[in-house]
FIVEX-673733 format. One record per atom (N, C-alpha, C, O): residue number from 1; residue in three letters; atom name; x, y, z. Coordinates in steps of 0.02 Angstrom, whole numbers, plus 50000, padded with zeros to 5 digits. Example, Ala and Ser with C-alpha at 12.3 -4.5 7.8 and 13.67 -1.06 7.14 Angstrom:
<nodes>
<node 1, 'ALA', 'N', <50660, 49716, 50390>> <node 1, 'ALA', 'CA', <50615, 49775, 50390>> <node 1, 'ALA', 'C', <50660, 49835, 50390>> <node 1, 'ALA', 'O', <50712, 49834, 50423>> <node 2, 'SER', 'N', <50642, 49888, 50354>> <node 2, 'SER', 'CA', <50684, 49947, 50357>> <node 2, 'SER', 'C', <50645, 50002, 50394>> <node 2, 'SER', 'O', <50670, 50057, 50402>> 
</nodes>
This chain:
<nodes>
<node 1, 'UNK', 'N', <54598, 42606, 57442>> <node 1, 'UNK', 'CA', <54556, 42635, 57391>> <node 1, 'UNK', 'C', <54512, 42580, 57361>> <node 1, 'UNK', 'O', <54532, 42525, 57345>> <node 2, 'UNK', 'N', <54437, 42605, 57355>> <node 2, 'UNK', 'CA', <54392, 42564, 57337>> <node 2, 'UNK', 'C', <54402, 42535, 57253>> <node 2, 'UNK', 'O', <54422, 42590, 57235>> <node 3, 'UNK', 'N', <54404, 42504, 57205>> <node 3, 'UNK', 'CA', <54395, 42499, 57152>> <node 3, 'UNK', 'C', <54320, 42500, 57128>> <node 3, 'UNK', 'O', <54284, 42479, 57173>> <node 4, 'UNK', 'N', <54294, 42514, 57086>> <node 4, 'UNK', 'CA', <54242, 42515, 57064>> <node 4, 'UNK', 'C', <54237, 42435, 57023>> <node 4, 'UNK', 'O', <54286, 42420, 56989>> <node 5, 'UNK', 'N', <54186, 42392, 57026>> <node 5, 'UNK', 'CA', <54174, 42337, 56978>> <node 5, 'UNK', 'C', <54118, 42298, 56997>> <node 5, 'UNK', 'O', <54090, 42293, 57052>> <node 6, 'UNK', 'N', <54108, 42276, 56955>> <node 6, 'UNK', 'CA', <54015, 42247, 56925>> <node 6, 'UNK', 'C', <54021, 42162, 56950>> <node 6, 'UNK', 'O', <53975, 42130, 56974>> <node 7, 'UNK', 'N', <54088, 42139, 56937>> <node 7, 'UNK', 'CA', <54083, 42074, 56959>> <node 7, 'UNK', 'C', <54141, 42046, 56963>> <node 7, 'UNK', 'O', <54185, 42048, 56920>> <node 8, 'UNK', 'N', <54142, 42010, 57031>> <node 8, 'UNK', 'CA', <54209, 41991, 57062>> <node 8, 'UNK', 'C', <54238, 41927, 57025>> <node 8, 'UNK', 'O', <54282, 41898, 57055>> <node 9, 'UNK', 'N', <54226, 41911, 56988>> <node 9, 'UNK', 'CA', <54275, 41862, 56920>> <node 9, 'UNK', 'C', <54315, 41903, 56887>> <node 9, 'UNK', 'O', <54375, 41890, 56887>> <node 10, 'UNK', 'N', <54294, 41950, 56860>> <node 10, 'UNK', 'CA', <54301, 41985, 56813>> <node 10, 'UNK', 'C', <54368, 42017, 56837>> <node 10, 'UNK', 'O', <54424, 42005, 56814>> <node 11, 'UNK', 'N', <54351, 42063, 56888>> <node 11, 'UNK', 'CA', <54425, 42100, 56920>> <node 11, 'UNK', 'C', <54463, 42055, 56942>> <node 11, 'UNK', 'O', <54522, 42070, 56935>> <node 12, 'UNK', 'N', <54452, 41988, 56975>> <node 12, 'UNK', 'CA', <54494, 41948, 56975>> <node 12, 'UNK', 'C', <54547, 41924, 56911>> <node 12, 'UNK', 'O', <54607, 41913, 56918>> <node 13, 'UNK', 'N', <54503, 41919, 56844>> <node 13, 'UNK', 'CA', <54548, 41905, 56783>> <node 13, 'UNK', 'C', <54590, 41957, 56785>> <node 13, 'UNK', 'O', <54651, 41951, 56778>> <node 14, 'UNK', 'N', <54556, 42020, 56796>> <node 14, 'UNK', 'CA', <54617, 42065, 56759>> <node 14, 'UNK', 'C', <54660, 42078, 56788>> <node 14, 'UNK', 'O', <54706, 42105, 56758>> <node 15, 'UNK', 'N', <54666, 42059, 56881>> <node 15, 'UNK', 'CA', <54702, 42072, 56919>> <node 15, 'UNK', 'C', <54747, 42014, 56919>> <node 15, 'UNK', 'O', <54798, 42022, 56952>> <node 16, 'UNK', 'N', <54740, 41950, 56886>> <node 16, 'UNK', 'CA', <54784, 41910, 56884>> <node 16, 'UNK', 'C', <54841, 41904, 56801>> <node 16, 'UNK', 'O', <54877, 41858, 56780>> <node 17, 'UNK', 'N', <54824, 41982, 56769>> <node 17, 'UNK', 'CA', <54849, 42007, 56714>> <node 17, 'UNK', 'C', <54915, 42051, 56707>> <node 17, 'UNK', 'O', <54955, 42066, 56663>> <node 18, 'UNK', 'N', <54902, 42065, 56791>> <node 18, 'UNK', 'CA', <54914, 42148, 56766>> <node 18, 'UNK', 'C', <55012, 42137, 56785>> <node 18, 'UNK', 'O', <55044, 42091, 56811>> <node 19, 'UNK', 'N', <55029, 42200, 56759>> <node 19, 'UNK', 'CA', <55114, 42173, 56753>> <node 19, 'UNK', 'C', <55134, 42228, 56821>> <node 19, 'UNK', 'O', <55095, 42253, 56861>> <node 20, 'UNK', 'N', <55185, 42233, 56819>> <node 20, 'UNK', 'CA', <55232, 42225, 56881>> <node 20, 'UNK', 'C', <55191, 42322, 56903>> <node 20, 'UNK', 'O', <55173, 42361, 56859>> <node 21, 'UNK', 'N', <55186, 42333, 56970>> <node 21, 'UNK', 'CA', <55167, 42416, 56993>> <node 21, 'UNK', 'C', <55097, 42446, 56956>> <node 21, 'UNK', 'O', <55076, 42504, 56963>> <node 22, 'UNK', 'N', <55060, 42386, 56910>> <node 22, 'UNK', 'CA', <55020, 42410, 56893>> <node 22, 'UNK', 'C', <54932, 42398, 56903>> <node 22, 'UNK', 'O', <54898, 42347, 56895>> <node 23, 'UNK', 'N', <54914, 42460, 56921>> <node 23, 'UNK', 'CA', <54870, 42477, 56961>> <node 23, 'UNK', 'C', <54786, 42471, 56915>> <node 23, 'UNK', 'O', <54774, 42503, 56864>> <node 24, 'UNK', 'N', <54751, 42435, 56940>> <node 24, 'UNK', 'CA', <54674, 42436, 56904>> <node 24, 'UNK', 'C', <54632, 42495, 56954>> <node 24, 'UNK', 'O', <54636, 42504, 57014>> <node 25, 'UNK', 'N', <54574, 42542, 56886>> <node 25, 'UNK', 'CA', <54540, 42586, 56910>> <node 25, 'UNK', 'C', <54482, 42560, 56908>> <node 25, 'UNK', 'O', <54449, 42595, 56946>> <node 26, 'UNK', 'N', <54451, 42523, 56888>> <node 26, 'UNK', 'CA', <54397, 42498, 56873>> <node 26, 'UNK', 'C', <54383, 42430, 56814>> <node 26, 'UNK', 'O', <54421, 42407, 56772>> <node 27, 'UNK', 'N', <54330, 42416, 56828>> <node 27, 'UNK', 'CA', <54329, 42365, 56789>> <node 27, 'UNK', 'C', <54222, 42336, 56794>> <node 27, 'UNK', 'O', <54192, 42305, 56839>> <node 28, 'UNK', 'N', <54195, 42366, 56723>> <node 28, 'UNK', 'CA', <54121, 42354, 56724>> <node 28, 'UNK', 'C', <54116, 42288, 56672>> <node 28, 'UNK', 'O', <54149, 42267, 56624>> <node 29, 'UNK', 'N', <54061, 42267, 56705>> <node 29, 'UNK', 'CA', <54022, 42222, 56658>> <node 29, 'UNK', 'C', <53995, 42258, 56568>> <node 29, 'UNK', 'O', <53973, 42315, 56559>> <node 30, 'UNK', 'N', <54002, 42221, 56530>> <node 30, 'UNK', 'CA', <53991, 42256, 56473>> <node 30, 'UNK', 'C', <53918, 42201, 56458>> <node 30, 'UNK', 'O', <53905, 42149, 56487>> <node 31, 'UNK', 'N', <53885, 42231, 56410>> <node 31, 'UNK', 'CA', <53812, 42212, 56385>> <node 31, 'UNK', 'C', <53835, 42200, 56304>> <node 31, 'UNK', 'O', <53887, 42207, 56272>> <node 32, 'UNK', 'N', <53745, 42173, 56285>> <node 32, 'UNK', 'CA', <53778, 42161, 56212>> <node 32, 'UNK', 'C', <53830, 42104, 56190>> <node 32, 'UNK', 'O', <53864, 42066, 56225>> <node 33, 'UNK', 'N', <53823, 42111, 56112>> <node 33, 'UNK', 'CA', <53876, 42062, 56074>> <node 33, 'UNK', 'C', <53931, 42046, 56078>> <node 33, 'UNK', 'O', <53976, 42078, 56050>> <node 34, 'UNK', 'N', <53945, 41993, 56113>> <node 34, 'UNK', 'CA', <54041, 41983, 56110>> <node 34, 'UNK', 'C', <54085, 41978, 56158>> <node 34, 'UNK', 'O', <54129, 41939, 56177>> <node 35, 'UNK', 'N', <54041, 42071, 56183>> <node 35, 'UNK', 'CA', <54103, 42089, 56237>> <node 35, 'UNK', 'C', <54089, 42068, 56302>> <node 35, 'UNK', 'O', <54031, 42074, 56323>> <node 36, 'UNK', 'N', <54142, 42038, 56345>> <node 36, 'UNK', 'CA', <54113, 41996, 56408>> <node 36, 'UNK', 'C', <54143, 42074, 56461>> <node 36, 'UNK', 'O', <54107, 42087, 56509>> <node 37, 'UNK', 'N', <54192, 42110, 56451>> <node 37, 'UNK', 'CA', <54201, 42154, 56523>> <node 37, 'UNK', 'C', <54246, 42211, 56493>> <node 37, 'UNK', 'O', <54272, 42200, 56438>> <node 38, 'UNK', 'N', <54253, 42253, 56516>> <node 38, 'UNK', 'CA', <54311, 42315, 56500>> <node 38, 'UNK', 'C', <54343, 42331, 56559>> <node 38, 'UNK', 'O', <54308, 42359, 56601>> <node 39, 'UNK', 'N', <54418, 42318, 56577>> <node 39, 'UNK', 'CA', <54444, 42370, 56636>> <node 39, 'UNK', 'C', <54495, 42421, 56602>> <node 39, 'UNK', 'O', <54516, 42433, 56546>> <node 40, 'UNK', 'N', <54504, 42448, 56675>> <node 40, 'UNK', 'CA', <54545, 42518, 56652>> <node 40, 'UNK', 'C', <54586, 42526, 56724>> <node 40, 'UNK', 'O', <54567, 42541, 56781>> <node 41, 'UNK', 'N', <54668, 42504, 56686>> <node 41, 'UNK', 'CA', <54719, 42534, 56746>> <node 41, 'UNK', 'C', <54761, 42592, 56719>> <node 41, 'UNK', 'O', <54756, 42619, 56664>> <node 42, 'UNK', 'N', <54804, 42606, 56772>> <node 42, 'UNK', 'CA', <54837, 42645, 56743>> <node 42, 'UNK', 'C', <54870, 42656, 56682>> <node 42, 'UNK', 'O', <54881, 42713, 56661>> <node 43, 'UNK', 'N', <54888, 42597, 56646>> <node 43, 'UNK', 'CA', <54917, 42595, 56598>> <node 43, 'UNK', 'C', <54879, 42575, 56517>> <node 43, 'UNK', 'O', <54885, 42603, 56462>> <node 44, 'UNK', 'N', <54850, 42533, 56534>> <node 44, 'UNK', 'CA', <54794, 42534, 56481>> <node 44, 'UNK', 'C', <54720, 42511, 56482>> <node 44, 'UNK', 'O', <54695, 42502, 56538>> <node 45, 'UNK', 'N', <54691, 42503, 56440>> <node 45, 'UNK', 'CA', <54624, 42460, 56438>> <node 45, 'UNK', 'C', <54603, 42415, 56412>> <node 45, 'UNK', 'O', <54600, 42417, 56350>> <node 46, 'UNK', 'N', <54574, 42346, 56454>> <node 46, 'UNK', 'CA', <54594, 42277, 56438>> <node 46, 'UNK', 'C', <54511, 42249, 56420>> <node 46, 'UNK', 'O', <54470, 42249, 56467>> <node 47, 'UNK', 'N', <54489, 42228, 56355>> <node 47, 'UNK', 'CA', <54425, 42229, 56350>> <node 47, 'UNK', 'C', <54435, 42146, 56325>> <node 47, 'UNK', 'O', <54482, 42118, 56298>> <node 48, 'UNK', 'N', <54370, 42122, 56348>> <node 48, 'UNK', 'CA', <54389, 42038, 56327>> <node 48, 'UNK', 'C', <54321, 42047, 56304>> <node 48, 'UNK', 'O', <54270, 42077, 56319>> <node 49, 'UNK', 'N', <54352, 41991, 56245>> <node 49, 'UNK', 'CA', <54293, 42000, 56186>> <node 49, 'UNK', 'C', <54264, 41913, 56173>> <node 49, 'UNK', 'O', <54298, 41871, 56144>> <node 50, 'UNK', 'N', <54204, 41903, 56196>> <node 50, 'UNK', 'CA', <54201, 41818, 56209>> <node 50, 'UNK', 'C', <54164, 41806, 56114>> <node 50, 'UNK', 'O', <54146, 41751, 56093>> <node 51, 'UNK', 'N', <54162, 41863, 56080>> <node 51, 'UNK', 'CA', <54139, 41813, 56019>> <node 51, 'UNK', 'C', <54163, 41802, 55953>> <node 51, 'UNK', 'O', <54144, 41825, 55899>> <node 52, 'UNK', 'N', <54215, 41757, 55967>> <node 52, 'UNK', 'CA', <54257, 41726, 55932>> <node 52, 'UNK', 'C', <54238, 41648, 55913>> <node 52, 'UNK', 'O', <54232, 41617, 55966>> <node 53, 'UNK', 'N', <54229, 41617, 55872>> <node 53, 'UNK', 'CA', <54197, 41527, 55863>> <node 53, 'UNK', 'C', <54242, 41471, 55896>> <node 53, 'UNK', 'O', <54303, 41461, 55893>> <node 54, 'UNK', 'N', <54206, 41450, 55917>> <node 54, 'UNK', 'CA', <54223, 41414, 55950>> <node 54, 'UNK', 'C', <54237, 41404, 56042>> <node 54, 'UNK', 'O', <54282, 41370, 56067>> <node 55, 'UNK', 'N', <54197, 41436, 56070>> <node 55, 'UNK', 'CA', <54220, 41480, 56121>> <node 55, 'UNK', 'C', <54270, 41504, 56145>> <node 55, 'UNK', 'O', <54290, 41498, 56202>> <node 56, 'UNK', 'N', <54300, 41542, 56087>> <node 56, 'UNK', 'CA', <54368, 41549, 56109>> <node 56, 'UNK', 'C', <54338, 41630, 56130>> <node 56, 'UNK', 'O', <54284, 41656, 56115>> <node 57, 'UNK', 'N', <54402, 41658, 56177>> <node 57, 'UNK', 'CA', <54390, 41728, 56198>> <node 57, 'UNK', 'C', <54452, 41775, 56210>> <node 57, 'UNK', 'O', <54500, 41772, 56249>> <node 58, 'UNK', 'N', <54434, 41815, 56167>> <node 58, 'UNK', 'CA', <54509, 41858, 56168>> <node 58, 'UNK', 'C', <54504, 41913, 56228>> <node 58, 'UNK', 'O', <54451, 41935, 56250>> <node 59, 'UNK', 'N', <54566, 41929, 56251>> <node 59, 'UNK', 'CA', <54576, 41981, 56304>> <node 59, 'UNK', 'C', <54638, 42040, 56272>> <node 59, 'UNK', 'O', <54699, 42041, 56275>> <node 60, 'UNK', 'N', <54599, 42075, 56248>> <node 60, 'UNK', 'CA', <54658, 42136, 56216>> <node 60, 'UNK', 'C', <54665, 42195, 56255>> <node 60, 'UNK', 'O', <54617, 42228, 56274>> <node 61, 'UNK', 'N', <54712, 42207, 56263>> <node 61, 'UNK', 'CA', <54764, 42270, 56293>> <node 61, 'UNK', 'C', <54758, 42325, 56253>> <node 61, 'UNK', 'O', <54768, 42316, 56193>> <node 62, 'UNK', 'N', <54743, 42385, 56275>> <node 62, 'UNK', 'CA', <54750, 42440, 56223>> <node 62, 'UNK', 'C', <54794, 42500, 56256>> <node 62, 'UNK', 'O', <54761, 42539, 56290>> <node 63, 'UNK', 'N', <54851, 42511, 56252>> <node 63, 'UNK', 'CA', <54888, 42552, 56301>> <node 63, 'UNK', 'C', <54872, 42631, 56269>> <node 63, 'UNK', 'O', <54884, 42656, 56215>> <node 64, 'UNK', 'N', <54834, 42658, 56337>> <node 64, 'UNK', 'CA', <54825, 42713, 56321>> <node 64, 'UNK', 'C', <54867, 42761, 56249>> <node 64, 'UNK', 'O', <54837, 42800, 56211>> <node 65, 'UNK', 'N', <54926, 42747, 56249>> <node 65, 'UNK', 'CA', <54961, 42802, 56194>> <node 65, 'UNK', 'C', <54952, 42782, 56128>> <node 65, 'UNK', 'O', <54965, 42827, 56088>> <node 66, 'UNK', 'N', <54930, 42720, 56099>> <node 66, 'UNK', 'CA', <54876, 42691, 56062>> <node 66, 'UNK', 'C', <54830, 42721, 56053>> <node 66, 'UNK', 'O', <54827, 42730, 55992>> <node 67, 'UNK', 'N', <54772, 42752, 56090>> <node 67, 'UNK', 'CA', <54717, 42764, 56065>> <node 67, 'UNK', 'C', <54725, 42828, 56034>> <node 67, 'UNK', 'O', <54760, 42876, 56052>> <node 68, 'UNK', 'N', <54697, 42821, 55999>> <node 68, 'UNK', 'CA', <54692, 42899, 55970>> <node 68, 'UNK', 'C', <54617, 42927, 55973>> <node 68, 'UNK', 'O', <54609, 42983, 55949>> <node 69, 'UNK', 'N', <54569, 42897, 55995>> <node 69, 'UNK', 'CA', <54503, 42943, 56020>> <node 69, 'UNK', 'C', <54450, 42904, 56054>> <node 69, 'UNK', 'O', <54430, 42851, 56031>> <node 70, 'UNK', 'N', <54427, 42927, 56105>> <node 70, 'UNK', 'CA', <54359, 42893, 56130>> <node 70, 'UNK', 'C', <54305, 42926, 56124>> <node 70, 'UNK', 'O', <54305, 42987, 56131>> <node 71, 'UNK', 'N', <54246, 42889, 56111>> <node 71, 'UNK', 'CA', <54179, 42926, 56102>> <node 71, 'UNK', 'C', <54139, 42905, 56167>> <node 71, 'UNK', 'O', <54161, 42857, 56200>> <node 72, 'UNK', 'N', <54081, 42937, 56188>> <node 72, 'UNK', 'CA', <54017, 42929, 56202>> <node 72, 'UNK', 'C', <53967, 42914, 56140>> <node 72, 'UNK', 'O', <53955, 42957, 56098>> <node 73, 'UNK', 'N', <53941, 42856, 56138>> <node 73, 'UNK', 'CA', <53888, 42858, 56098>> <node 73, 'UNK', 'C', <53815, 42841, 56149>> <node 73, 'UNK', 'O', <53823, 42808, 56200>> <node 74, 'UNK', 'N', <53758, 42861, 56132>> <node 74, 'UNK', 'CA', <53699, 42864, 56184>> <node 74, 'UNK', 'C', <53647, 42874, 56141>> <node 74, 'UNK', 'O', <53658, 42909, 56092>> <node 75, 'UNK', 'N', <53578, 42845, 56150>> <node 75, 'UNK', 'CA', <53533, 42866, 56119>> <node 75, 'UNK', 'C', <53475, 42877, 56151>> <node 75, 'UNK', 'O', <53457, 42842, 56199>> <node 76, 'UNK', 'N', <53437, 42932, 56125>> <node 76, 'UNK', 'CA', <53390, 42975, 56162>> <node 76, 'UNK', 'C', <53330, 42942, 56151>> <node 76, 'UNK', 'O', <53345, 42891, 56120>> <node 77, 'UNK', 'N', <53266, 42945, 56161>> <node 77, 'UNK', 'CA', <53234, 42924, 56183>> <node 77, 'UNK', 'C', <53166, 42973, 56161>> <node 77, 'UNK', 'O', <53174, 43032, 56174>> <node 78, 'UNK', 'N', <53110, 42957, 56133>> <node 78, 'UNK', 'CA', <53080, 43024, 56101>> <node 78, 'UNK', 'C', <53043, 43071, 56149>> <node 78, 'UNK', 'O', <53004, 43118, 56138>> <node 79, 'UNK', 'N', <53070, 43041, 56209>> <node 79, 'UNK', 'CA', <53042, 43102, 56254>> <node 79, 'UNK', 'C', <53096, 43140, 56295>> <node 79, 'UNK', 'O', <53091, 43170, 56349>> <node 80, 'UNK', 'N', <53159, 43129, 56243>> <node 80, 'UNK', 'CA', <53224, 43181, 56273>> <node 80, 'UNK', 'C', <53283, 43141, 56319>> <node 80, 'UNK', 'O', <53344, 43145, 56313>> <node 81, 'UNK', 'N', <53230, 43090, 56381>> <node 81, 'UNK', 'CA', <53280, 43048, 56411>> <node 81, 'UNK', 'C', <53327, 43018, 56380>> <node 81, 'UNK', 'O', <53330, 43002, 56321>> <node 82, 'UNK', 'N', <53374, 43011, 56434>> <node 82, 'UNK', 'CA', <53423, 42962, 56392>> <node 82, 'UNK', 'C', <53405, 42876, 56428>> <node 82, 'UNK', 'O', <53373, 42867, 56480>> <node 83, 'UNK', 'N', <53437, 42814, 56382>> <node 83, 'UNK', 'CA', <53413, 42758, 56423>> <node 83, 'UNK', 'C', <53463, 42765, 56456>> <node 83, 'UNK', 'O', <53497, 42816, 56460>> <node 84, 'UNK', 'N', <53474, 42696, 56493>> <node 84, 'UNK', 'CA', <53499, 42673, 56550>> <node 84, 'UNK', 'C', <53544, 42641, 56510>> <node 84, 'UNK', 'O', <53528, 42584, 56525>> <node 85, 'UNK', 'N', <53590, 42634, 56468>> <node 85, 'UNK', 'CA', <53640, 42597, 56446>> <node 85, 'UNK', 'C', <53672, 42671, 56391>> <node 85, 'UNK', 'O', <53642, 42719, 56368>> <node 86, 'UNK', 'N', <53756, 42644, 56386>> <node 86, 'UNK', 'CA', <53782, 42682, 56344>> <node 86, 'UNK', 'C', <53836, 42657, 56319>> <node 86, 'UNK', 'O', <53871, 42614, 56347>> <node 87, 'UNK', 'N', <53846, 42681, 56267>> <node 87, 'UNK', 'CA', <53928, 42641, 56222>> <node 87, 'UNK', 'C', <53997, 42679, 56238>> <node 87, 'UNK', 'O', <54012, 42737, 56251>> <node 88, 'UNK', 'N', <54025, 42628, 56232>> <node 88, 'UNK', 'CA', <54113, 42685, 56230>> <node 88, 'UNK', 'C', <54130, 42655, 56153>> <node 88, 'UNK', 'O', <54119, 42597, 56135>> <node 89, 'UNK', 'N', <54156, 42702, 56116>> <node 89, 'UNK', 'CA', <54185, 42695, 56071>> <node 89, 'UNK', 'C', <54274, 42686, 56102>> <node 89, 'UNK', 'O', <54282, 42699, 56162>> <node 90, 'UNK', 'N', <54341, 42662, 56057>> <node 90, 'UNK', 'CA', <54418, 42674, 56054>> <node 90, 'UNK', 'C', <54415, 42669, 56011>> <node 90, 'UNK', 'O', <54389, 42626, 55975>> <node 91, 'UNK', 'N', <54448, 42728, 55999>> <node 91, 'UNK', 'CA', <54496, 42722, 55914>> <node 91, 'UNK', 'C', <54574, 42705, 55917>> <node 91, 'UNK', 'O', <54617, 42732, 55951>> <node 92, 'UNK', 'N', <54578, 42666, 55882>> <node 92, 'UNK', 'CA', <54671, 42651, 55898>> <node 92, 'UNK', 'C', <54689, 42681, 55800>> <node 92, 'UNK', 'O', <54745, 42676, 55775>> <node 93, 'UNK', 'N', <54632, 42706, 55767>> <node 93, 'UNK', 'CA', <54663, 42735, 55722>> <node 93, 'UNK', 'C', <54661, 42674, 55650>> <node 93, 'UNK', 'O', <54655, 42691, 55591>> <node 94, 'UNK', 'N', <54666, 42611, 55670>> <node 94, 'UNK', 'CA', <54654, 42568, 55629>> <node 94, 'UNK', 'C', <54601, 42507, 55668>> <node 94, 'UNK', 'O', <54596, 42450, 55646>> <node 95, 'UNK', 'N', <54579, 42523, 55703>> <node 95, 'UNK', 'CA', <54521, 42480, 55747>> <node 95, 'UNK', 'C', <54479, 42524, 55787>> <node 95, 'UNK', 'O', <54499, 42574, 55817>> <node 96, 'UNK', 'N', <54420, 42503, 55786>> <node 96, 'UNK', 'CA', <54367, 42532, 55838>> <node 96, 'UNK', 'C', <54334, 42490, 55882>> <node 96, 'UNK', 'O', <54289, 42451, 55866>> <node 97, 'UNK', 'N', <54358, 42498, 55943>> <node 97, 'UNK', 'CA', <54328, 42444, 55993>> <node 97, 'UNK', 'C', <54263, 42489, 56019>> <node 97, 'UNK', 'O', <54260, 42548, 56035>> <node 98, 'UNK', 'N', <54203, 42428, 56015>> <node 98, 'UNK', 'CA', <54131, 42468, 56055>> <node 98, 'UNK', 'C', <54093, 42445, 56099>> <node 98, 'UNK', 'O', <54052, 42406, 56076>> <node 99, 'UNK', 'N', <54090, 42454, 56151>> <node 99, 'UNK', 'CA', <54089, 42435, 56239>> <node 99, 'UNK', 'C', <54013, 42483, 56242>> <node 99, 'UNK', 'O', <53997, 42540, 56226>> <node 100, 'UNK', 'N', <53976, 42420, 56276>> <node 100, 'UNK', 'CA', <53917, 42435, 56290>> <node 100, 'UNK', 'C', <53904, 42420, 56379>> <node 100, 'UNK', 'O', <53923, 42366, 56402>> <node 101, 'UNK', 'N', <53870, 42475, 56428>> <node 101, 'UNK', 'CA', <53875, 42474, 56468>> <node 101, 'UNK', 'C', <53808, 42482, 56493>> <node 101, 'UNK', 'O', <53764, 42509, 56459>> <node 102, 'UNK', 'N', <53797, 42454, 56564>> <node 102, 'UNK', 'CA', <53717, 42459, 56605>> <node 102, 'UNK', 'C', <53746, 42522, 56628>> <node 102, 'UNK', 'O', <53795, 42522, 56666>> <node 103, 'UNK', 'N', <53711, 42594, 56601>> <node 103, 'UNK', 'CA', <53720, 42651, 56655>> <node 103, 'UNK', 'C', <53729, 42698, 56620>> <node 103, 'UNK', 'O', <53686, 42680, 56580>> <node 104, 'UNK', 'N', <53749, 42750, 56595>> <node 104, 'UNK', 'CA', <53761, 42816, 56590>> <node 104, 'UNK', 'C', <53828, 42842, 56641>> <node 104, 'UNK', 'O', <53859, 42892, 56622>> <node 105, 'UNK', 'N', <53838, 42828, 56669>> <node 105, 'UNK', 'CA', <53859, 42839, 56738>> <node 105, 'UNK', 'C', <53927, 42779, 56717>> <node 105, 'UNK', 'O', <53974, 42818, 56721>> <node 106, 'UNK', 'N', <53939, 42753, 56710>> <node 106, 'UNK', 'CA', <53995, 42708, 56691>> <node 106, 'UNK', 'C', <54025, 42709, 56615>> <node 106, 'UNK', 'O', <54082, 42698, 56594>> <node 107, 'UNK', 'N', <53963, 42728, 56582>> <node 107, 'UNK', 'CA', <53999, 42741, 56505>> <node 107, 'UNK', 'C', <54019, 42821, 56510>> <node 107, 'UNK', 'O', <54045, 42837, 56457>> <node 108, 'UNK', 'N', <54017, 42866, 56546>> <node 108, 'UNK', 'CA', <54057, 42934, 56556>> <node 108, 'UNK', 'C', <54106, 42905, 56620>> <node 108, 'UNK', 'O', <54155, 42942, 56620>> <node 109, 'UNK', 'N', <54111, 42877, 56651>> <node 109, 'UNK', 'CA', <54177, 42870, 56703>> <node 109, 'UNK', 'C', <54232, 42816, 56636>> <node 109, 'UNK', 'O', <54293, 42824, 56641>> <node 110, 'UNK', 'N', <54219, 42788, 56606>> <node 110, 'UNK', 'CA', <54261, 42745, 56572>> <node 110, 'UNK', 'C', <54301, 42785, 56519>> <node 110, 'UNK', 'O', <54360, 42774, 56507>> <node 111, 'UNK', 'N', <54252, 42845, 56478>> <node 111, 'UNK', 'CA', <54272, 42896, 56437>> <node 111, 'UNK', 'C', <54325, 42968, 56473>> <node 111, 'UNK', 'O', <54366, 43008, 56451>> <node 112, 'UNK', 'N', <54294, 42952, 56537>> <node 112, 'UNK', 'CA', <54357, 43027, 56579>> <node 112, 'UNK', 'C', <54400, 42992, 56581>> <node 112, 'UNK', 'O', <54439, 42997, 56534>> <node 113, 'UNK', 'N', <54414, 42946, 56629>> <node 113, 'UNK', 'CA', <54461, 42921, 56640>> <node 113, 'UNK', 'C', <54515, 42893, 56562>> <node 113, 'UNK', 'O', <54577, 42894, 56564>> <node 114, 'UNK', 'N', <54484, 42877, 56516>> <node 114, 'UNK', 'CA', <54524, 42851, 56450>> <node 114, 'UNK', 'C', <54543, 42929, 56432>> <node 114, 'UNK', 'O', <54599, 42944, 56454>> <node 115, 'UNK', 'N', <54515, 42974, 56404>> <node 115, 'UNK', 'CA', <54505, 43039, 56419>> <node 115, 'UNK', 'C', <54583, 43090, 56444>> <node 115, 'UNK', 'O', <54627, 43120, 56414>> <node 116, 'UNK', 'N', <54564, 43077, 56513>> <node 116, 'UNK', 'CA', <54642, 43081, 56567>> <node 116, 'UNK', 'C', <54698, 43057, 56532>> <node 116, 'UNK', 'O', <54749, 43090, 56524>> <node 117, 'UNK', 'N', <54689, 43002, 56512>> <node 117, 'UNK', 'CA', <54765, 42955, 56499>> <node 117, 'UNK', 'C', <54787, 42987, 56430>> <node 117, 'UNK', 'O', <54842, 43009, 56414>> <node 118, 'UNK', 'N', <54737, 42984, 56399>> <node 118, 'UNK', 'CA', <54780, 43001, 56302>> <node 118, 'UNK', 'C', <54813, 43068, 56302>> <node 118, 'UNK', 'O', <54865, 43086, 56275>> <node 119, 'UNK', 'N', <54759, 43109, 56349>> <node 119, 'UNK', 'CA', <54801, 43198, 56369>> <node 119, 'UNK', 'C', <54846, 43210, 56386>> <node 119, 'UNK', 'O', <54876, 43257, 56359>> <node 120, 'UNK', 'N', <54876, 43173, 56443>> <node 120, 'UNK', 'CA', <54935, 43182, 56497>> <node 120, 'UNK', 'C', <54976, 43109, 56442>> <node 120, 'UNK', 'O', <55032, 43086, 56457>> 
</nodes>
């Protein structure tokens, strides 16, 4: 099975993360302030956040049963289009993580799939 991902460092970090049977679905490049990447395995979603002082860079875990909501955020365009980039909101209920993505098309595959997990 193919994985989906934007850049082969990146799935490499998270694949040298991941704990014992557990499986990565993807993993995009993120845009914007901070955030250097977002993946998504079976078990949770691992967003590394490079803007911290000093170059330090955090890599946080959010296990799906944690979140308590994901958004689409998107903005239109005054001729109706949508652009070419879109946000994911997580709510863990006392934090809001916000993931900015090249695509439309990756900020709705990141939201089903998170989506999938909090349901089941």
């Amino acid at each position: 099975m193919s994985i989906p991902f934007d850049r082969r460092d990146q799935l490499d970090k998270i694949q040298q993360g991941l704990m014992q049977g557990e499986q990565i679905l993807a993993v995009y490049d993120a845009i914007g302030v901070g955030t250097g990447f977002l993946g998504l395995t079976d078990r949770r979603v691992i967003i590394q956040d490079n803007s911290f002082v000093g170059k330090k860079i955090a890599i946080t875990s959010i296990p799906y049963a944690r979140i308590a909501s994901v958004s689409i955020l998107t903005n239109k365009s005054f001729a109706g289009q949508f652009f070419s980039s879109g946000h994911i909101a997580i709510s863990t209920g006392h934090h809001t993580y916000e993931v900015e993505f090249r695509g439309d098309d990756k900020t709705r595959h990141v939201h089903d799939v998170i989506l999938h997990y909090i349901l089941h």
